[in-house]
BATOR-127888 format. One record per residue (C-alpha): residue number from 1; residue in one letter; chain; z, x, y. Coordinates in Angstrom, 2 decimals. Layout:
N
<NUM; A; A; <Z; X; Y>>,
...
end
This chain:
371
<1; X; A; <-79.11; 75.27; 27.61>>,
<2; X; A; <-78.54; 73.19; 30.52>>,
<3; X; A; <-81.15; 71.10; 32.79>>,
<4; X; A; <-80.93; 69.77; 36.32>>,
<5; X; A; <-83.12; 69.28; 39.30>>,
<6; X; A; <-82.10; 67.30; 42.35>>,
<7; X; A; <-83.87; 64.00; 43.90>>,
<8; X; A; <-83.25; 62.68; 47.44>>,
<9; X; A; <-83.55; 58.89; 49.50>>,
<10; X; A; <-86.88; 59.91; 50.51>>,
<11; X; A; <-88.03; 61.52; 46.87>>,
<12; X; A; <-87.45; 57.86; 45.74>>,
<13; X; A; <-88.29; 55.93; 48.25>>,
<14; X; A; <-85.19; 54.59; 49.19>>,
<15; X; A; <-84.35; 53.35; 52.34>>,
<16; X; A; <-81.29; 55.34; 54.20>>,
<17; X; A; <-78.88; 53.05; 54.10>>,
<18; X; A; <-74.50; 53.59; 53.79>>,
<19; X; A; <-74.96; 51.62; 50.19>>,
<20; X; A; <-78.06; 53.59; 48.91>>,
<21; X; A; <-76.26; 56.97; 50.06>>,
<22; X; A; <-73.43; 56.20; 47.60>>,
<23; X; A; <-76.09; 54.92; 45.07>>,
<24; X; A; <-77.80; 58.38; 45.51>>,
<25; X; A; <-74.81; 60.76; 44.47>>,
<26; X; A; <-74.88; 59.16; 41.07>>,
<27; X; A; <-78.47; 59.32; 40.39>>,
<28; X; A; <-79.83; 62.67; 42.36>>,
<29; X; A; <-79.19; 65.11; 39.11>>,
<30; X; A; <-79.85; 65.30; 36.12>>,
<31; X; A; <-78.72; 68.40; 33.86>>,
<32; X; A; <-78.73; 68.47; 29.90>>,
<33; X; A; <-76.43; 70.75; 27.93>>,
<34; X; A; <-78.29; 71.26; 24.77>>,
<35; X; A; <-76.93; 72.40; 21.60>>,
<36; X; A; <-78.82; 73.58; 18.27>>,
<37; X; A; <-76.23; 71.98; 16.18>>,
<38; X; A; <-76.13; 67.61; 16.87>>,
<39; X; A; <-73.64; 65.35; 15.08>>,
<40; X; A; <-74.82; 62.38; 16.46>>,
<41; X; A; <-72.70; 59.49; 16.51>>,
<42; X; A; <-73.60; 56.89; 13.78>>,
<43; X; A; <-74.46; 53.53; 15.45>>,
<44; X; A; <-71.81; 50.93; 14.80>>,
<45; X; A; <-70.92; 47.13; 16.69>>,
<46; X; A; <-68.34; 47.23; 18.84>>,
<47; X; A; <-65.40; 44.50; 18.79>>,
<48; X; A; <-65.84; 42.95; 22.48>>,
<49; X; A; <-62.74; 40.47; 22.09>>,
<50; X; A; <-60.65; 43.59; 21.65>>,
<51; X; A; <-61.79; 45.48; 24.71>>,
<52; X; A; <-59.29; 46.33; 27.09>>,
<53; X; A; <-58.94; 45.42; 30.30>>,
<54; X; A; <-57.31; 45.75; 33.63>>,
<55; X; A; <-54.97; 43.19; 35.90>>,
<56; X; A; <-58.02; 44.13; 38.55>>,
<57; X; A; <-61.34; 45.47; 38.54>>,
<58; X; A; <-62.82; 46.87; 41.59>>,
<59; X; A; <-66.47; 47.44; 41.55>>,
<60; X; A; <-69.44; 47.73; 44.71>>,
<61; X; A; <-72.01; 45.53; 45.80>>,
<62; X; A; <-75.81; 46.22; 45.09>>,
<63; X; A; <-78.16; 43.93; 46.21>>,
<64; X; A; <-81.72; 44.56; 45.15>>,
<65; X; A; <-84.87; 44.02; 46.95>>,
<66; X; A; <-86.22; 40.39; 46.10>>,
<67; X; A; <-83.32; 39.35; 43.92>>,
<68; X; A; <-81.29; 37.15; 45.81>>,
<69; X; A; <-78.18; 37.43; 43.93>>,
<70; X; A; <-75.76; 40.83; 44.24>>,
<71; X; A; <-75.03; 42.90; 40.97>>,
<72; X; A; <-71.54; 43.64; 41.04>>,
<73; X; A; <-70.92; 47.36; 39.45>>,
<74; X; A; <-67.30; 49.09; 38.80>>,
<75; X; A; <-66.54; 51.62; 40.52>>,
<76; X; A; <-65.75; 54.99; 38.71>>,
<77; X; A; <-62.27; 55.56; 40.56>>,
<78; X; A; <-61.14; 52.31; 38.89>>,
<79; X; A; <-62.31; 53.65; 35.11>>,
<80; X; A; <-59.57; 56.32; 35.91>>,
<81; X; A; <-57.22; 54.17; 37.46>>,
<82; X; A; <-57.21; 52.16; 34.62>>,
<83; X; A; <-57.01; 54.82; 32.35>>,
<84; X; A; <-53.63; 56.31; 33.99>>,
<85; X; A; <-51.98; 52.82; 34.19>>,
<86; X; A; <-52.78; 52.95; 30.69>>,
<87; X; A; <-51.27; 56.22; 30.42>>,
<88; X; A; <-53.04; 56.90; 27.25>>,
<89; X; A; <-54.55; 60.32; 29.17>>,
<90; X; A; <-52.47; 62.97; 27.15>>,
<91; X; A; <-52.23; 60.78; 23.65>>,
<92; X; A; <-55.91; 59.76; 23.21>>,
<93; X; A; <-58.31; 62.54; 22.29>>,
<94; X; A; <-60.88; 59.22; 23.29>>,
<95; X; A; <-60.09; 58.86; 26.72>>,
<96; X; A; <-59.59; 62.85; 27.39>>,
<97; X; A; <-63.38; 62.54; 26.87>>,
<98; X; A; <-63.68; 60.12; 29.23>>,
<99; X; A; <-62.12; 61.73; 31.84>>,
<100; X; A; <-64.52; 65.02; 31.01>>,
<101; X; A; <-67.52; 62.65; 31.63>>,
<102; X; A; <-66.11; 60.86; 34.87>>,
<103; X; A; <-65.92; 64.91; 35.92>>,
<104; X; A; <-68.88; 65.71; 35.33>>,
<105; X; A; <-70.80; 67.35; 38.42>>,
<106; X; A; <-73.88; 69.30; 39.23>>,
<107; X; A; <-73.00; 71.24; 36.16>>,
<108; X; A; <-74.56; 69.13; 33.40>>,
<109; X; A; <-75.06; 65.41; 33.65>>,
<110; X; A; <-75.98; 65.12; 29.84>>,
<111; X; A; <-74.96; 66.51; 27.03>>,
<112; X; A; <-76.89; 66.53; 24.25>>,
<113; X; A; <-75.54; 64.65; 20.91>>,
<114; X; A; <-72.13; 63.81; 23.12>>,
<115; X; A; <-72.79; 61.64; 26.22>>,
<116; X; A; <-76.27; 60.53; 27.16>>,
<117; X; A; <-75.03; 59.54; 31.07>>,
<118; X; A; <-74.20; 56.17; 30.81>>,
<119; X; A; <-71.17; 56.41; 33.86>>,
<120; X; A; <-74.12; 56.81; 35.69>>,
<121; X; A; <-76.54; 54.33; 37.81>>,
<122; X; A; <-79.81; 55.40; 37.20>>,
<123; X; A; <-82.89; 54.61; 39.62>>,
<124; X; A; <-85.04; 53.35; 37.13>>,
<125; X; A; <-82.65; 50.48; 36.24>>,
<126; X; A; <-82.95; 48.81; 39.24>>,
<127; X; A; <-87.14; 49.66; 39.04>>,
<128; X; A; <-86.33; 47.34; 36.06>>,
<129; X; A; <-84.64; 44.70; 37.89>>,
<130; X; A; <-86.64; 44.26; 40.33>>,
<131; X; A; <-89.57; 43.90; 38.00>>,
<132; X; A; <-87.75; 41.26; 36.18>>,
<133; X; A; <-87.07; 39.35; 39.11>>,
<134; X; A; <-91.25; 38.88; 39.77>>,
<135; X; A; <-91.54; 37.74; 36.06>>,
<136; X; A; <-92.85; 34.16; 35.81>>,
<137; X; A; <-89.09; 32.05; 34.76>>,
<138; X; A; <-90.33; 31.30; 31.37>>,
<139; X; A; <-90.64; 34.79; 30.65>>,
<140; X; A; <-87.40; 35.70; 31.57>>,
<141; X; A; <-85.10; 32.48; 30.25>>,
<142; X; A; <-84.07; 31.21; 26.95>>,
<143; X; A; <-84.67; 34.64; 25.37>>,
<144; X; A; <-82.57; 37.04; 23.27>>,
<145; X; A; <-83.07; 40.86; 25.01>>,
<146; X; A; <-81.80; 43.93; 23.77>>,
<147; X; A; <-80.71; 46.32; 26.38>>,
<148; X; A; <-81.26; 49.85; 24.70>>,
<149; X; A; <-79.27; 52.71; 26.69>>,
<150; X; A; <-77.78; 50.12; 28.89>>,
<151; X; A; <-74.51; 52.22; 30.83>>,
<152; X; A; <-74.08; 50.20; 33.89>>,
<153; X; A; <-76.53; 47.86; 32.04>>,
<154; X; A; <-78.25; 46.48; 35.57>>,
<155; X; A; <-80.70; 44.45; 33.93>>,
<156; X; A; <-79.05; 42.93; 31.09>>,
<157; X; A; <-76.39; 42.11; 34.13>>,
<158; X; A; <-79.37; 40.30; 36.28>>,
<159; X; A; <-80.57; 38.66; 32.77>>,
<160; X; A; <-76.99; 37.32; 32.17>>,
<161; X; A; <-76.08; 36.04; 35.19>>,
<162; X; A; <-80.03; 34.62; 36.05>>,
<163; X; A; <-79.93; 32.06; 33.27>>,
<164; X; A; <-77.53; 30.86; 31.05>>,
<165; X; A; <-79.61; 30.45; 28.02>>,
<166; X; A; <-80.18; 33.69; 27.45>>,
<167; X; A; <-78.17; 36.28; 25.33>>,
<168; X; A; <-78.80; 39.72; 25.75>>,
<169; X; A; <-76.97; 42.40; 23.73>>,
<170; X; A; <-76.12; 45.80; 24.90>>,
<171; X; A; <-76.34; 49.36; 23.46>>,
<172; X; A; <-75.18; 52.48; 24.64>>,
<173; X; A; <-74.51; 55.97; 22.72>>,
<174; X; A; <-70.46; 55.92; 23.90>>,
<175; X; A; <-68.09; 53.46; 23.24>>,
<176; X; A; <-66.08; 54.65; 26.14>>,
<177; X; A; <-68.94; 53.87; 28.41>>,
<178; X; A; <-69.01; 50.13; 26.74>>,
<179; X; A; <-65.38; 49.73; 27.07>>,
<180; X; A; <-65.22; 51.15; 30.51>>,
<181; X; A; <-68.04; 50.07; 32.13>>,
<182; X; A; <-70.78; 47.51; 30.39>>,
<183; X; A; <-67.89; 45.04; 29.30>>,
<184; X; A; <-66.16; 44.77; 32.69>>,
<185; X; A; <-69.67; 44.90; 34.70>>,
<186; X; A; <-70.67; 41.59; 32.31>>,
<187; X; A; <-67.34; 39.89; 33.24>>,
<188; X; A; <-67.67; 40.70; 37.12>>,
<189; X; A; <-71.42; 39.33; 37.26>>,
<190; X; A; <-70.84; 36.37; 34.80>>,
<191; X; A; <-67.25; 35.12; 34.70>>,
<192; X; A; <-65.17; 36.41; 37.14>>,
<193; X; A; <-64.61; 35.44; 40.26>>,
<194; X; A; <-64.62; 38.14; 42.95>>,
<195; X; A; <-62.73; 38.68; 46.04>>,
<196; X; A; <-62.46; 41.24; 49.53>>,
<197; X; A; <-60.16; 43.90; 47.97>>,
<198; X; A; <-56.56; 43.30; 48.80>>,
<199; X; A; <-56.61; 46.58; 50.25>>,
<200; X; A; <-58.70; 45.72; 52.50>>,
<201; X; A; <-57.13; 42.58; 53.64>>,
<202; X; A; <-54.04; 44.21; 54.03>>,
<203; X; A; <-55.11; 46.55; 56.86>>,
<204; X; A; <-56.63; 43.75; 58.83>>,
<205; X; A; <-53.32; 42.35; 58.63>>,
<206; X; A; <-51.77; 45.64; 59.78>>,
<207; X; A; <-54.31; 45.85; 62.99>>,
<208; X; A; <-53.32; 42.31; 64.06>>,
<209; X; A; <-49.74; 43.03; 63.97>>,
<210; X; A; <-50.25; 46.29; 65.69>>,
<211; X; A; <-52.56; 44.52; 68.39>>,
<212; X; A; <-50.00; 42.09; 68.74>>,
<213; X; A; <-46.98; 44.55; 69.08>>,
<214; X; A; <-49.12; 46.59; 71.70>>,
<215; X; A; <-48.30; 43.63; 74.13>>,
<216; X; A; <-45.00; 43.83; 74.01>>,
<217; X; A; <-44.35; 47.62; 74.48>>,
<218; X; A; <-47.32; 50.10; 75.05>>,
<219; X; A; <-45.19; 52.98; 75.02>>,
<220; X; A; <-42.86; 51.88; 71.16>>,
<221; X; A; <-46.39; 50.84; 69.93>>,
<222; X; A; <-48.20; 54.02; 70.87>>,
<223; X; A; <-45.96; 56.07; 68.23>>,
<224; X; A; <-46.13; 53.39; 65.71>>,
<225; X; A; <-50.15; 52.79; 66.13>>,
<226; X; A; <-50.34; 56.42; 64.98>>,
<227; X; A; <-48.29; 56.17; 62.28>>,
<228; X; A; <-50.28; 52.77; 61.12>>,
<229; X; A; <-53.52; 54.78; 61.51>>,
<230; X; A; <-52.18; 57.94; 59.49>>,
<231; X; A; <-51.80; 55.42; 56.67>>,
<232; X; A; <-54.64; 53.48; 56.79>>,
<233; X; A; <-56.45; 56.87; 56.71>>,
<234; X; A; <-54.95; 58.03; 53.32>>,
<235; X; A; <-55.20; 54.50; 51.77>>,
<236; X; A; <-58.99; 53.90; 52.38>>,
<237; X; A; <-61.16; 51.48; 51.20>>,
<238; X; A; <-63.57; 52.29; 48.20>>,
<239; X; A; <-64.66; 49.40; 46.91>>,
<240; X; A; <-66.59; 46.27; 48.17>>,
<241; X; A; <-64.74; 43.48; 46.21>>,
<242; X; A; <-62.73; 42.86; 43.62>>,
<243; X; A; <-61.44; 40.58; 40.47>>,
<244; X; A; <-57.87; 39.39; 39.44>>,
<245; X; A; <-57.26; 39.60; 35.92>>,
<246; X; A; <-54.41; 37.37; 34.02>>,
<247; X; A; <-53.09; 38.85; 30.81>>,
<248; X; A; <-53.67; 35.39; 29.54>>,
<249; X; A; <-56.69; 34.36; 30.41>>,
<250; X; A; <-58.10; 37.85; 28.58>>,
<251; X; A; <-59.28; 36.43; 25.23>>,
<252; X; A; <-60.95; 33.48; 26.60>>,
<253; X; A; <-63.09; 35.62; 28.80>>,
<254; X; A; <-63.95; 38.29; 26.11>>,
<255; X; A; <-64.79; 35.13; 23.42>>,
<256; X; A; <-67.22; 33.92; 27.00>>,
<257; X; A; <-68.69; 37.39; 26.86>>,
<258; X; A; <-68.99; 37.78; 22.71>>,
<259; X; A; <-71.19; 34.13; 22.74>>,
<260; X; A; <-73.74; 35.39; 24.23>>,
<261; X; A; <-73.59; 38.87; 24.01>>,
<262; X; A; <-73.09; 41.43; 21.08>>,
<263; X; A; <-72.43; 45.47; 21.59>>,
<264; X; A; <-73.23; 48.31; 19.88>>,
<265; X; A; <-72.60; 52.17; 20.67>>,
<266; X; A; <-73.97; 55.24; 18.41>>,
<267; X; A; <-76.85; 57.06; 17.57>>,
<268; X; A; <-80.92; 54.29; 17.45>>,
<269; X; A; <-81.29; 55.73; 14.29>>,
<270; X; A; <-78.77; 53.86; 12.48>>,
<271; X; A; <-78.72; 51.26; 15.10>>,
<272; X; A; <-81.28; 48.63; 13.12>>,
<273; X; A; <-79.05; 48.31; 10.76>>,
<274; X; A; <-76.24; 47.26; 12.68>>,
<275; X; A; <-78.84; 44.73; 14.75>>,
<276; X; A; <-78.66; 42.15; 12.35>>,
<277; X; A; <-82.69; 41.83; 12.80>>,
<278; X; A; <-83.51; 40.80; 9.09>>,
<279; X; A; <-82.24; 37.57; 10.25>>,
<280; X; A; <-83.24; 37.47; 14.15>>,
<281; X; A; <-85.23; 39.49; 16.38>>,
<282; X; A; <-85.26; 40.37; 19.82>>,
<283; X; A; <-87.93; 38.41; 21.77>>,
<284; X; A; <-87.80; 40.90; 24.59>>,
<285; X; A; <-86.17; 44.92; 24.50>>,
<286; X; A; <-85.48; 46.63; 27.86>>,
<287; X; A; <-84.78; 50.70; 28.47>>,
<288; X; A; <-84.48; 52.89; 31.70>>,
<289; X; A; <-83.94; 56.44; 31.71>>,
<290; X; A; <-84.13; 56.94; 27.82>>,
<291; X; A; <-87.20; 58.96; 27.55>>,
<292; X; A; <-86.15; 62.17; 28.69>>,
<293; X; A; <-85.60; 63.93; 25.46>>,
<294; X; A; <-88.86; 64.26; 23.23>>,
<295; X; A; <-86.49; 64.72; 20.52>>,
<296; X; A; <-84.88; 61.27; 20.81>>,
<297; X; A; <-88.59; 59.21; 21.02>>,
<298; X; A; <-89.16; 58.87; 17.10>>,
<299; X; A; <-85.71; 56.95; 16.82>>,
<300; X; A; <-86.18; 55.01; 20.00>>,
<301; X; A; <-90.05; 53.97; 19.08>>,
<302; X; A; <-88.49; 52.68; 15.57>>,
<303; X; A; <-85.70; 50.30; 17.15>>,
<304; X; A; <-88.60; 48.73; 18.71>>,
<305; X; A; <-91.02; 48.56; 15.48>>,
<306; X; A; <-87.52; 46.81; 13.69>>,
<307; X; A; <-85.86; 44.70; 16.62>>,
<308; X; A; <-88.93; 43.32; 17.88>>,
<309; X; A; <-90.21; 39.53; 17.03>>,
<310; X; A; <-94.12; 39.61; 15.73>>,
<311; X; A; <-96.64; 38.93; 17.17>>,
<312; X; A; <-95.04; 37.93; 21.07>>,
<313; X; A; <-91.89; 40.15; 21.49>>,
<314; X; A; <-91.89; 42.69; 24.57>>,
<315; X; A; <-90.74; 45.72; 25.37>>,
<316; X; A; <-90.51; 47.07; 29.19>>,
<317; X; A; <-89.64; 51.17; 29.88>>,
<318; X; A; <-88.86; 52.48; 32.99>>,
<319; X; A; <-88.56; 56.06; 33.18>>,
<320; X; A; <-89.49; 58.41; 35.60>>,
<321; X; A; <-92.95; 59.81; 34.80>>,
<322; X; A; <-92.22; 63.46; 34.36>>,
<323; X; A; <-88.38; 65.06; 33.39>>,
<324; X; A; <-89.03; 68.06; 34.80>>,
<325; X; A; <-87.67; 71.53; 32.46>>,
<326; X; A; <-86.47; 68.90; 30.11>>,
<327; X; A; <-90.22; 67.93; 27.61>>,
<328; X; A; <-89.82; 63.95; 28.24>>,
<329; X; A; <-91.48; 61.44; 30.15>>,
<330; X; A; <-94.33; 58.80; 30.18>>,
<331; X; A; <-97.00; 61.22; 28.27>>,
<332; X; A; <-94.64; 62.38; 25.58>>,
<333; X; A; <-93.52; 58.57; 24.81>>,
<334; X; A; <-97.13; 57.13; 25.22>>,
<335; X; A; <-98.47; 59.77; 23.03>>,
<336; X; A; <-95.40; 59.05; 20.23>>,
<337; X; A; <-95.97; 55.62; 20.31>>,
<338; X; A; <-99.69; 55.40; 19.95>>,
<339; X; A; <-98.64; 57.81; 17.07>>,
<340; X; A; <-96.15; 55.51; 15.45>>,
<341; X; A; <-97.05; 52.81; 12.97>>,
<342; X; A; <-94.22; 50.20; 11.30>>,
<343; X; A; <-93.73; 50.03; 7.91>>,
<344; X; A; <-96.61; 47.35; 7.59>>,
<345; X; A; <-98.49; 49.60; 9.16>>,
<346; X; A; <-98.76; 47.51; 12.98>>,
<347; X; A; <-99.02; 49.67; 15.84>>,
<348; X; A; <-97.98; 48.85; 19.56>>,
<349; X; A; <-99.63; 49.20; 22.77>>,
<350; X; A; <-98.83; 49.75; 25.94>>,
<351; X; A; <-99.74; 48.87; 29.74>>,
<352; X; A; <-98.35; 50.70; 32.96>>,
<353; X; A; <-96.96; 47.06; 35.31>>,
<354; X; A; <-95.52; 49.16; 38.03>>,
<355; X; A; <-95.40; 52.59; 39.66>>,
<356; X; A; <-93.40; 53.92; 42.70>>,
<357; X; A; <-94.92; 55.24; 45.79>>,
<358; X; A; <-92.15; 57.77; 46.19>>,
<359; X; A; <-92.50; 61.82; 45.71>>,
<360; X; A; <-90.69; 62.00; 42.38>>,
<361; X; A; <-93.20; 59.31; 40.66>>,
<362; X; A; <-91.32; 56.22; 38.52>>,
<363; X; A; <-93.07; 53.93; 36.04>>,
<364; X; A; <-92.38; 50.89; 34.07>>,
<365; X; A; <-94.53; 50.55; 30.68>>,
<366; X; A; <-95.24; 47.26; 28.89>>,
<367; X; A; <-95.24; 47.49; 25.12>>,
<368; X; A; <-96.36; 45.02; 22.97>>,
<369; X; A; <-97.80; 44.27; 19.35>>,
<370; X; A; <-101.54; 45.47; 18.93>>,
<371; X; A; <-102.39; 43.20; 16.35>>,
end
């Protein structure tokens, strides 16, 4: 059974802009394949100093509203760029998965028990940064956060790279979508250092010489112009910046990523196990976009009864407010939670701390202890 309805700029309130556009073709559908039959993936940590990685990762620019800092993101074309330099594409049943999610379309954005749309950037996630930003600094510094569903991971990146004494660990259902994306979007926003894309740089260098050229001979120059512009055309830009990568600077950036962050892919309900949380907890647990799937809620609500610290820790959800054709959403959740009690018996709460204006209604929850 698949699921998908279609969201525009104005649905969500966001302003018509070249950057948003782009935003918008990753985040308008969403379509579930649903099976009867799930063998979800069990939960497991996943070895960041081994992660590979590119000489260069090109990623775009998004600057949220009221954050003053950009979030750097990869870009999707340079997952599969990567992944043919690699040439692992024919010998790794792995990455022929990946390169079935990358193509997803219109078709089915989800699919149930196999990805859960982390190549994505959802909406919500940058709800969730922006509410972050407005959070008094004590609430938001020398913390350890959780990042539940993370994909792109937008607000563990704003976390990371806002203060250094936090450490915020990441989770997403598909390795691939750790290795891919979440690992290299942690390096560009907290340890890289990032550049105009040589591409780029390049064809300002071929317009000089072209301008220049123009002077000496309009007629020779009027031939070669067009053949300059032919291949600028077929070599364009995609990216906003980029970062150079040494081979040998790899495991000293990884071991920079791995001290203060820790990954984990699979399925929540193994997941506290793997969390480590007999010893620590999580002071503060952040999700956008997980609540679409009633089914998933009872496994979800019990990462946050285990993770999270008594009596202070925090929990923020943004979702939208209805999934429509799919059962999830704010009600569903709300009504699961108020449902749910730990195994000494502690309930949580929640509080609505934000809501869109736009058409297609978004919400961030606050849930706490109610002890």
């Amino acid at each position: 059974m698949a699921f998908k309805f279609n969201f525009t700029n104005e649905d969500l309130d966001l302003e018509d802009t070249e950057e948003n556009q782009q935003l918008e073709s990753s985040l308008n559908d969403l379509s579930i394949d649903e099976t009867d039959d799930i063998n979800k993936i069990p939960s497991r940590e996943y070895d960041i100093l081994s992660s590979p990685l590119p000489s260069v990762i090109q990623a775009d620019i998004l600057q949220v509203p009221t954050v003053e800092k950009p979030i750097y993101k990869r870009t999707l074309a340079d997952v599969k760029f990567q992944m043919a330099e690699q040439d692992t594409l024919v010998e790794e049943q792995d990455d022929k998965e990946v390169i079935s999610m990358l193509n997803l379309s219109g078709n089915t954005d989800l699919i149930k028990g196999v990805y859960e749309g982390g190549f994505k950037t959802w909406e919500c996630s940058i709800d969730m940064v922006q509410y972050l930003s407005g959070l008094p600094e004590d609430q938001i510094s020398n913390k350890k956060i959780l990042e539940l569903g993370c994909g792109s991971s937008l607000p563990a990146l704003y976390l990371l790279s806002h203060s250094h004494t936090n450490r915020v660990d990441v989770q997403d259902y598909n390795d691939q979508v750790i290795r891919y994306i979440t690992i290299p979007n942690i390096l560009l926003n907290t340890v890289l250092t990032v550049e105009e894309p040589s591409s780029k740089v390049v064809e300002e260098e071929i317009q000089e010489e072209s301008s220049s050229e123009e002077e000496e001979d309009d007629e020779e120059d009027e031939d070669e112009d067009d053949d300059e512009d032919k291949r600028i055309e077929e070599d364009v830009d995609t990216c906003d910046v980029e970062a150079q990568i040494s081979a040998e600077t790899i495991p000293t950036m990884l071991k920079l990523v791995s001290e203060r962050t820790r990954a984990f892919v699979g399925d929540w309900s193994t997941l506290p196990e793997q969390l480590n949380v007999d010893q620590e907890k999580y002071d503060m647990i952040v999700t956008s976009e997980t609540i679409y799937a009633e089914h998933a809620l009872p496994d979800l609500i019990s990462v946050f009864q285990k993770a999270l610290k008594k009596p202070n820790g925090v929990c923020y959800v943004a979702a939208k407010t209805v999934y429509f054709g799919v059962g999830g959403g704010i009600l569903p959740f709300c009504n699961a939670l108020l449902n749910s009690k730990d195994e000494s018996g502690d309930r949580m709460k929640f509080e609505k701390v934000f809501e869109s204006n736009s058409t297609v209604k978004r919400e961030i929850l606050k849930v706490s202890w109610d002890l």
